[in-house]
C-alpha positions as CSV (number, residue, x, y, z in Angstrom):
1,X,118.4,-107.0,-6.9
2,X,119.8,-109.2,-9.3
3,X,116.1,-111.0,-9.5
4,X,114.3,-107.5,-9.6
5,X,116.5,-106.1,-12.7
6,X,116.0,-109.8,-14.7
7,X,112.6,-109.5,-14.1
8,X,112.6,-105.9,-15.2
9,X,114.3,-107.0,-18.6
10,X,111.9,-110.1,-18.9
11,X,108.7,-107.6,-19.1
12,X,110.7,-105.0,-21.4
13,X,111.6,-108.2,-24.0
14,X,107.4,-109.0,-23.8
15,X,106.5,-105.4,-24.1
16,X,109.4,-104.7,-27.4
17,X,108.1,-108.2,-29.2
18,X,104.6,-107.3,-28.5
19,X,104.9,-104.6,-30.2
20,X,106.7,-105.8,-33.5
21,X,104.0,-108.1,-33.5
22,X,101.7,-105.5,-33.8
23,X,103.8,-103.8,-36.1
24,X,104.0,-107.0,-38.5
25,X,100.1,-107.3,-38.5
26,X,99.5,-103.6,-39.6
27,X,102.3,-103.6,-42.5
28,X,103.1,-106.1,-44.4
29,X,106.5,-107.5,-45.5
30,X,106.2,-105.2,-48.5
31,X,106.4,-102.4,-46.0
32,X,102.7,-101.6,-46.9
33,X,101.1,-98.9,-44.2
34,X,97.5,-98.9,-43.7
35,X,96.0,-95.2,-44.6
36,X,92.4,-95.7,-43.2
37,X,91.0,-96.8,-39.4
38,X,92.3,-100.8,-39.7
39,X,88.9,-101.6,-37.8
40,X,86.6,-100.0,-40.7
41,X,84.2,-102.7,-41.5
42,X,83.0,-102.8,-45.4
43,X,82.2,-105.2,-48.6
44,X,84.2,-105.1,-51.6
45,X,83.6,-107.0,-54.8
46,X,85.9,-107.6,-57.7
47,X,83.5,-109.1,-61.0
48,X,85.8,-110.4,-63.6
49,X,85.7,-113.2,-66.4
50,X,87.1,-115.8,-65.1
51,X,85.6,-118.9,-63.4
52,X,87.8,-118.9,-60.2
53,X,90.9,-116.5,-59.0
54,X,93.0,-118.3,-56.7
55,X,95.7,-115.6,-56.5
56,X,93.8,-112.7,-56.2
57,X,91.8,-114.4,-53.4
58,X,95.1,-115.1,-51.9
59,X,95.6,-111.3,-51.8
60,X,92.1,-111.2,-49.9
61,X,93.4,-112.9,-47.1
62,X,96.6,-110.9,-46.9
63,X,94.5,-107.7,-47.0
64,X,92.9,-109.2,-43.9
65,X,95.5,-109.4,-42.0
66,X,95.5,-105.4,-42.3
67,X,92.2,-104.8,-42.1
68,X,90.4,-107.9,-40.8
69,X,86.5,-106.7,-41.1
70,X,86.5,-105.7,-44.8
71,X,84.7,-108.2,-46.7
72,X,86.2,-108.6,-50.1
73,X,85.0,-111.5,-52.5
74,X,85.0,-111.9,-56.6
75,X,82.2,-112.7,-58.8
76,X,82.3,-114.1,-62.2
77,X,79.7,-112.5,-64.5
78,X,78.0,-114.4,-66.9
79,X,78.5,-113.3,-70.9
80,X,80.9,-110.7,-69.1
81,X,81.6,-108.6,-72.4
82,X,77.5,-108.1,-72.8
83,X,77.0,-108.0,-69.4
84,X,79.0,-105.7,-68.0
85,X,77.7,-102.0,-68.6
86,X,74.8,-103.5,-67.5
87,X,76.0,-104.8,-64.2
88,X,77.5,-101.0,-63.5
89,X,74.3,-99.7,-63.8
90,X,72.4,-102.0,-61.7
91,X,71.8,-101.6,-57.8
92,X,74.6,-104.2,-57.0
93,X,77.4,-102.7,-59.0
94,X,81.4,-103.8,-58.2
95,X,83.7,-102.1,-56.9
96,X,86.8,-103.2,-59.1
97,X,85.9,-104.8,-62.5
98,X,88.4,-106.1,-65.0
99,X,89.0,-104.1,-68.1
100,X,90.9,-105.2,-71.5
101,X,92.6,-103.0,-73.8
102,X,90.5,-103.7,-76.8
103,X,87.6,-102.3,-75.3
104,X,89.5,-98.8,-75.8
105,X,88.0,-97.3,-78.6
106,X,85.2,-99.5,-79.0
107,X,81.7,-97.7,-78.7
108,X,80.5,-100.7,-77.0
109,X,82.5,-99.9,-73.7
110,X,82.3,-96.2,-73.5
111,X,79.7,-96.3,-70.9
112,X,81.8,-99.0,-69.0
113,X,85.1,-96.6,-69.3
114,X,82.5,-93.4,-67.7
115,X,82.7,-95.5,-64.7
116,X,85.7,-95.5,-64.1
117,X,88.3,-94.1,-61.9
118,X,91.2,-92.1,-62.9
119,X,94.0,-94.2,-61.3
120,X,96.6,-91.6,-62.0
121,X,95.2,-89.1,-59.9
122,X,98.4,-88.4,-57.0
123,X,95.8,-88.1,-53.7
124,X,95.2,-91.9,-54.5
125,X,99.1,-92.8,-54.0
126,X,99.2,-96.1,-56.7
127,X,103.2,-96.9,-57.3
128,X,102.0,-97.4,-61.2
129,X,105.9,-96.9,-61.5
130,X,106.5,-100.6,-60.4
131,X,104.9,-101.4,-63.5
132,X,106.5,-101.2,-66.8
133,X,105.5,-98.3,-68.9
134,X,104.2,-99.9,-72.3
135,X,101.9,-101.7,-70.1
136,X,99.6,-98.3,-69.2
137,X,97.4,-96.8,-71.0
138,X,96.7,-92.9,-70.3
139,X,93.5,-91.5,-72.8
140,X,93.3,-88.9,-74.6
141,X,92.9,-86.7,-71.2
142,X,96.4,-88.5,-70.2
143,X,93.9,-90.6,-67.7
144,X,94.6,-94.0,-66.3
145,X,91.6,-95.9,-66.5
146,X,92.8,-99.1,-65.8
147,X,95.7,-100.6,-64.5
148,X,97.3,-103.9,-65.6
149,X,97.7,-107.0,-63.2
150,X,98.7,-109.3,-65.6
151,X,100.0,-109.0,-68.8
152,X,101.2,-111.5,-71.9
153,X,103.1,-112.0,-74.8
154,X,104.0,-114.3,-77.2
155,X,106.5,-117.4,-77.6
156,X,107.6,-120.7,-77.2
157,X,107.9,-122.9,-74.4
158,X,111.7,-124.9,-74.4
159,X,112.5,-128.2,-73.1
160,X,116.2,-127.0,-71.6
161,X,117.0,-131.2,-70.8
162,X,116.2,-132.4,-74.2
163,X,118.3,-129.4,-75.9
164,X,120.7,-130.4,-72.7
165,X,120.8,-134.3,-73.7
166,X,120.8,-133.9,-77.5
167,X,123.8,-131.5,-76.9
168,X,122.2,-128.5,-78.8
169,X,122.0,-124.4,-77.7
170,X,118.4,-122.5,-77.5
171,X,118.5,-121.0,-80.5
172,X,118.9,-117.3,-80.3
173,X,118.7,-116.2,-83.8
174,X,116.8,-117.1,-87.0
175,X,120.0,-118.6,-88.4
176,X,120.2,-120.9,-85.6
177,X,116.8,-121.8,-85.2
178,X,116.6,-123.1,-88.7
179,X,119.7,-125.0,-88.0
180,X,118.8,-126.3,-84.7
181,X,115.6,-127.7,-86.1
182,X,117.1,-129.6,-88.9
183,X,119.5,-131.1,-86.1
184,X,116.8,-132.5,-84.2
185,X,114.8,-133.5,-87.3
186,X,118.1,-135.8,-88.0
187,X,118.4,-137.2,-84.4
188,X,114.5,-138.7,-84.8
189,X,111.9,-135.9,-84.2
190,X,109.7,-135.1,-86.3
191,X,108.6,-132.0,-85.7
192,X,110.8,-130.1,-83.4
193,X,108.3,-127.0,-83.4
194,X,104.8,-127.5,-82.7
195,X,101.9,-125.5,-81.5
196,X,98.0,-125.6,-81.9
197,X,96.6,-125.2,-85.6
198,X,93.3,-127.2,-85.9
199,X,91.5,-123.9,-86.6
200,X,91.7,-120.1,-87.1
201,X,90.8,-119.0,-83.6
202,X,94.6,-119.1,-81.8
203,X,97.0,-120.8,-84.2
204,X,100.7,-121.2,-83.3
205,X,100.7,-119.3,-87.2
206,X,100.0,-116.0,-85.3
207,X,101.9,-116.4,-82.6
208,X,105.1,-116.4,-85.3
209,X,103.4,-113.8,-87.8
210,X,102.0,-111.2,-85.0
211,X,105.5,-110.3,-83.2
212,X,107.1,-109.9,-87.0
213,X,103.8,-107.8,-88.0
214,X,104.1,-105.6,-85.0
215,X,108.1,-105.2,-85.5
216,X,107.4,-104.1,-89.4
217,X,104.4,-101.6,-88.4
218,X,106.8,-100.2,-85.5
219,X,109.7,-98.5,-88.1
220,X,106.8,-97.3,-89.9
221,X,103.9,-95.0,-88.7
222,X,102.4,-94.4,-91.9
223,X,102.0,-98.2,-92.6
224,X,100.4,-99.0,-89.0
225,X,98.0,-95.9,-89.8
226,X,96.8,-97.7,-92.9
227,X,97.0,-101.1,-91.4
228,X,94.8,-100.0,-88.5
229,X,91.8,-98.4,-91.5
230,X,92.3,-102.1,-93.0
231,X,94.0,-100.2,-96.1
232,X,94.1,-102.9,-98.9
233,X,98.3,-101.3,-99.6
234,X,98.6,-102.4,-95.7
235,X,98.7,-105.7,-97.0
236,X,103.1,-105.8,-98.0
237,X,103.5,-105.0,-94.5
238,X,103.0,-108.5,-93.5
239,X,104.8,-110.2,-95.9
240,X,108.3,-110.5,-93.9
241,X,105.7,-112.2,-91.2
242,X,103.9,-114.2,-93.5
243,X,106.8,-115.2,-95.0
244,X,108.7,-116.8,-91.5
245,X,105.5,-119.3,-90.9
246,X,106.1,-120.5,-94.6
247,X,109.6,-121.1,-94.4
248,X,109.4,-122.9,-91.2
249,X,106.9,-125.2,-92.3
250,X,108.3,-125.8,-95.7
251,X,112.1,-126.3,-93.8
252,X,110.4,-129.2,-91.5
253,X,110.7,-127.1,-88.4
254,X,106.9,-127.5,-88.1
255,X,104.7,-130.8,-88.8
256,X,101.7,-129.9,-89.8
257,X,100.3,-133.1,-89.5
258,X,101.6,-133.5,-85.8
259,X,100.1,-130.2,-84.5
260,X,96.9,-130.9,-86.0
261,X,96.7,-133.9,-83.5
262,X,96.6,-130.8,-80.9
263,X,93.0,-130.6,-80.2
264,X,93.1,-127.0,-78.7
265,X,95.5,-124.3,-77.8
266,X,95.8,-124.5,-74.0
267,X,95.3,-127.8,-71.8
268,X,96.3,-130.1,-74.8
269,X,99.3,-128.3,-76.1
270,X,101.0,-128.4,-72.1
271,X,100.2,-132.0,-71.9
272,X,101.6,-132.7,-75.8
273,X,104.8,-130.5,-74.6
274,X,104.7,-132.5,-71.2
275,X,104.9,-136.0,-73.3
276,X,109.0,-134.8,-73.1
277,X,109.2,-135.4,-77.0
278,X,108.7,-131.9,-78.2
279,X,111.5,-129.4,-78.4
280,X,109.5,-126.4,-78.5
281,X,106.3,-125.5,-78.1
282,X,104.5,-122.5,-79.7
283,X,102.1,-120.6,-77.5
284,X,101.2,-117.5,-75.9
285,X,102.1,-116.6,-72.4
286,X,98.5,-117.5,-71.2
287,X,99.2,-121.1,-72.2
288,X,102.3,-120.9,-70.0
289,X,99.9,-119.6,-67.0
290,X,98.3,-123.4,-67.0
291,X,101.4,-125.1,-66.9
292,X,101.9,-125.8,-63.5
293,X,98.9,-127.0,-62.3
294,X,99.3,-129.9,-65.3
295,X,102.3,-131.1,-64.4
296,X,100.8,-133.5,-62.2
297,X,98.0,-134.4,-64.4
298,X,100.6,-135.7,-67.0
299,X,101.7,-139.2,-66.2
300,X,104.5,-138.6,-68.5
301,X,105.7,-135.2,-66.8
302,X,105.3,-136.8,-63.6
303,X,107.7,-139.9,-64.8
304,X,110.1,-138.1,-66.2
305,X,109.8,-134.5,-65.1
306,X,112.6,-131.9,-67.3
307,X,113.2,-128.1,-66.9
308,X,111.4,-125.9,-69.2
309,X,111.1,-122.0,-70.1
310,X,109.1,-119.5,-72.2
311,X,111.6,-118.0,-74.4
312,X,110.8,-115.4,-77.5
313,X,111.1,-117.0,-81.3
314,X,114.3,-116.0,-82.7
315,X,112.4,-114.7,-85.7
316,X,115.6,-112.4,-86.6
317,X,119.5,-112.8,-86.7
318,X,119.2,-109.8,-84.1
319,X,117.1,-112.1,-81.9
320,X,113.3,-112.2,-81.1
321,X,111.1,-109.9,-80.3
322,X,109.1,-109.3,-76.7
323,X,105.4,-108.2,-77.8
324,X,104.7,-106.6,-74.2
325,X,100.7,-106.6,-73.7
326,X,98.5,-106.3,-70.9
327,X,96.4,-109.0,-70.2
328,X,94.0,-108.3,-67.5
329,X,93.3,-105.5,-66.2
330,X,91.3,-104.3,-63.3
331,X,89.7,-100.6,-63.4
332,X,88.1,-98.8,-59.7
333,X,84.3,-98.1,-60.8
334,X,83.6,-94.4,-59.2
335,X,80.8,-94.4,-58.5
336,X,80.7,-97.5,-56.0
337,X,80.3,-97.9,-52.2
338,X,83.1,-97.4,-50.4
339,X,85.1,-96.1,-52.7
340,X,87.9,-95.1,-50.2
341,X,88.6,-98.4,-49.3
342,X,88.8,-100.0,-53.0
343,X,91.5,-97.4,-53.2
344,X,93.2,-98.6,-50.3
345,X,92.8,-102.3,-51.3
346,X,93.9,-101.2,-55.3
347,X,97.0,-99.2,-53.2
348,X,97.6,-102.3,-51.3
349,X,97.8,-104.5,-54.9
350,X,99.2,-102.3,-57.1
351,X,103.0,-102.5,-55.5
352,X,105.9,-104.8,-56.9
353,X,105.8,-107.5,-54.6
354,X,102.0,-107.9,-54.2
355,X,101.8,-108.1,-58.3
356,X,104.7,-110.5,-58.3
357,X,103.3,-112.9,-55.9
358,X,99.7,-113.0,-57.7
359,X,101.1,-113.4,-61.1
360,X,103.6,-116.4,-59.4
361,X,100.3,-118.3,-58.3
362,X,98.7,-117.5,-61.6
363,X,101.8,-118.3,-63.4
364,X,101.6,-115.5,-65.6
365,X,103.5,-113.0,-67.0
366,X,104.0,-110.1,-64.1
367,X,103.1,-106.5,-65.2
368,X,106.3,-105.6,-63.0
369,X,109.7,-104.9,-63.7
370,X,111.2,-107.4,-62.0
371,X,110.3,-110.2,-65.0
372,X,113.3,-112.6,-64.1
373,X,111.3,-113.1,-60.5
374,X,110.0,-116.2,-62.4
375,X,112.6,-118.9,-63.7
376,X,109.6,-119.7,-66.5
377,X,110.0,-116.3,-68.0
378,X,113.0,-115.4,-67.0
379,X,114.0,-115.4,-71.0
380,X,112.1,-112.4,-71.9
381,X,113.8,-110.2,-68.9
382,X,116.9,-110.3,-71.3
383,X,115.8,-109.2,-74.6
384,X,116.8,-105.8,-75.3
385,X,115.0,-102.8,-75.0
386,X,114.9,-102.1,-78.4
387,X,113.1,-105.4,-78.9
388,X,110.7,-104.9,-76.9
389,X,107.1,-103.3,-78.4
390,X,103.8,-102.4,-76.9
391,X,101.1,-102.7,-79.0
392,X,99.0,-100.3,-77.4
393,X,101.3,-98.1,-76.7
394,X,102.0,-97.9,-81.0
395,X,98.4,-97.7,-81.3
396,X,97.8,-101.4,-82.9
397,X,93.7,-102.1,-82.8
398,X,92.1,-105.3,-82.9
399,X,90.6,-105.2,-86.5
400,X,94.6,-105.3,-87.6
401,X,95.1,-108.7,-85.5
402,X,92.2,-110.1,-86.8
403,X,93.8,-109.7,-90.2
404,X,97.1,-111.0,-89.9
405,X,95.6,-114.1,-87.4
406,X,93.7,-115.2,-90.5
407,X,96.2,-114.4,-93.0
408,X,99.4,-116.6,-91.5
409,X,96.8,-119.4,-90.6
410,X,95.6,-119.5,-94.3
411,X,98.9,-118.9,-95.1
412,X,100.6,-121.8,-93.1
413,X,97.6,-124.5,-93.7
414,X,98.8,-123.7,-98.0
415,X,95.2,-122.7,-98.5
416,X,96.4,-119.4,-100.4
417,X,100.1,-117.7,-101.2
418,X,101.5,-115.3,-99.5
419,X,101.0,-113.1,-102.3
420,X,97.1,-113.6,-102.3
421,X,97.1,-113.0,-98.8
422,X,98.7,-109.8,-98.9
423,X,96.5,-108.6,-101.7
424,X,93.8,-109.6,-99.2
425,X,94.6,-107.6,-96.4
426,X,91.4,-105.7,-94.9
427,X,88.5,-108.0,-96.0
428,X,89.6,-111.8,-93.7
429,X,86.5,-112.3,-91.8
């Protein structure tokens, strides 16, 4: 008897983790429950810009293990900005395609935004409220067209053991930053900013001027309606910005000289920072995303390694500011083939943990919540809420960055005043 009931027992244990088993292979640890038949067998293409997408391929394979006989892959189009209304009309359109938010409003893209999905519509069950608010974008109609995956802002990035060994605090307001710079400048280095600034196209100058910019435009509606028409009386509006890349330079915060050693804005500013010399770092949070896949490739890094974060510029004595922007964004083309399961995957994505985990391979900023996930940005999770802007969401355009990239880079280089660029608002090419 004894023998019977063990047996008995033995058969129930097989039978109770056979089926948890089973239960772990149709939801995932994010308690993700597959809608559709898991045996469905379909093809499923994401076309994007980029020239590989480790992470997102990473959610692939997790996807599988739901629904092991849908085919997903992603494409990189050629010229993708040209190419892709022309793709969505061809006989081999995708099924997701990323989307960027200054193509809203440009005619260019209009036929690229009839294609798409509205991602708000309730019967396709997205949790867009994992994501934070100033990163979507309803139209006119109140429509999501496009959801982000990643987003961005602006910053620097901090060498925590150097501020650690020179026995000095992150500065957290303007005040301090000044003051913490002309301490380092009389311990030995000479520039204990830097950033990129060989050349107009991403100089650390906007990355200072643009949160500033945004901040001033923000208190006043009427100013960002005439900075967005490139209104010449715009112009005053970025003096206070203009004015913060001056005085840094001029203080010896920045070294002119140093960064224009920099010879471009992403894979030689990590490896500058990585040389362990360099306080901070000015760059924007796709910079960061490269970071950890060139620790290895710096033989100084990988000598001496030190802990390091993106933190905001204390560009105020109330702090810094957290420019929340999307960066990539992917949007559900309508009118593809199998269009219920691109919902299902999009469902699948679009959920806290699934968005952490691909911005954590990427290493860039999540479009989540949860921002202190990542010990990198961490610093941006505590800046308060009142500090935090969403360019879209005011209703900033692209023609107004354009004008205040070139300004604080002509600006900072000393090739005009900031008076002459101000009166010059609306006409930098």
């Amino acid at each position: 008897m004894k023998k019977l009931i063990c047996t008995v027992l033995a058969v129930c244990m097989v039978v109770s983790l056979s089926a948890c088993g089973g239960k772990t292979k149709k939801e995932t640890a994010a308690g993700f429950k597959p809608a559709l038949d898991t045996n469905t067998s379909c093809n499923i293409t994401v076309a994007g810009s980029y020239d590989n997408f480790e992470a997102l391929e990473a959610e692939f394979d997790r996807f599988n293990e739901i629904y092991p006989n849908v085919q997903l892959s992603y494409v990189k189009l050629d010229d993708y900005n040209n190419t892709l209304s022309t793709v969505l009309k061809g006989n081999e359109k995708p099924n997701i395609f990323f989307t960027y938010s200054w193509m809203i409003g440009n005619e260019k893209y209009d036929s690229v935004f009839d294609f798409s999905e509205d991602l708000s519509d309730p019967a396709l069950a997205l949790d867009l409220d994992c994501i934070r608010p100033g990163l979507i974008n309803h139209d006119a109609d109140g429509r999501v067209l496009m959801v982000p995956v990643f987003s961005r802002t602006y910053g620097m990035l901090v060498n925590n053991d150097l501020f650690k060994k020179e026995g000095l605090k992150v500065p957290s307001t303007w005040t301090e930053l000044l003051s913490v710079c002309e301490e380092f400048r009389g311990k030995g280095y000479t520039s204990p900013m830097m950033g990129f600034s060989a050349n107009a196209s991403s100089p650390f100058m906007n990355t200072i001027a643009y949160p500033q910019f945004v901040a001033t435009l923000a208190q006043n509606p009427e100013a960002l309606a005439l900075a967005n028409k490139l209104d010449p009386a715009a112009g005053e509006y970025m003096r206070p910005a203009l004015e913060k890349v001056e005085e840094l330079i001029k203080n010896g915060c920045i070294d002119l000289n140093e960064c224009d050693k920099i010879e471009d804005n992403y894979t030689k500013v990590i490896l500058r920072f990585f040389e362990g010399d360099v306080p901070m770092m000015i760059c924007a949070g796709d910079t960061v995303s490269g970071t950890k896949k060139r620790e290895s490739q710096s033989e100084a890094f990988a000598k001496s390694p030190f802990n390091y974060t993106f933190s905001p510029i204390a560009l105020t004595d109330e702090g810094g500011y957290f420019i929340d922007s999307p960066s990539v964004e992917f949007s559900v083309n309508k009118s593809c083939d199998d269009l219920e399961m691109t919902n299902e995957f999009m469902r699948f994505l679009i959920t806290n943990d699934e968005l952490n985990r691909m911005a954590s391979v990427k290493r860039l900023v999540t479009p989540t919540k949860d921002l202190s996930f990542d010990s990198i940005y961490a610093p941006f999770a505590n800046v308060p809420s009142d500090r935090v802007l969403s360019p879209e969401v005011l209703g900033i355009l692209d023609p107004l960055t354009v004008q205040i990239r070139l300004a604080s880079f002509y600006v900072g280089k000393g090739d005009i005043t900031v008076d002459e660029a101000v009166l010059k608002y609306g006409s930098f090419e």
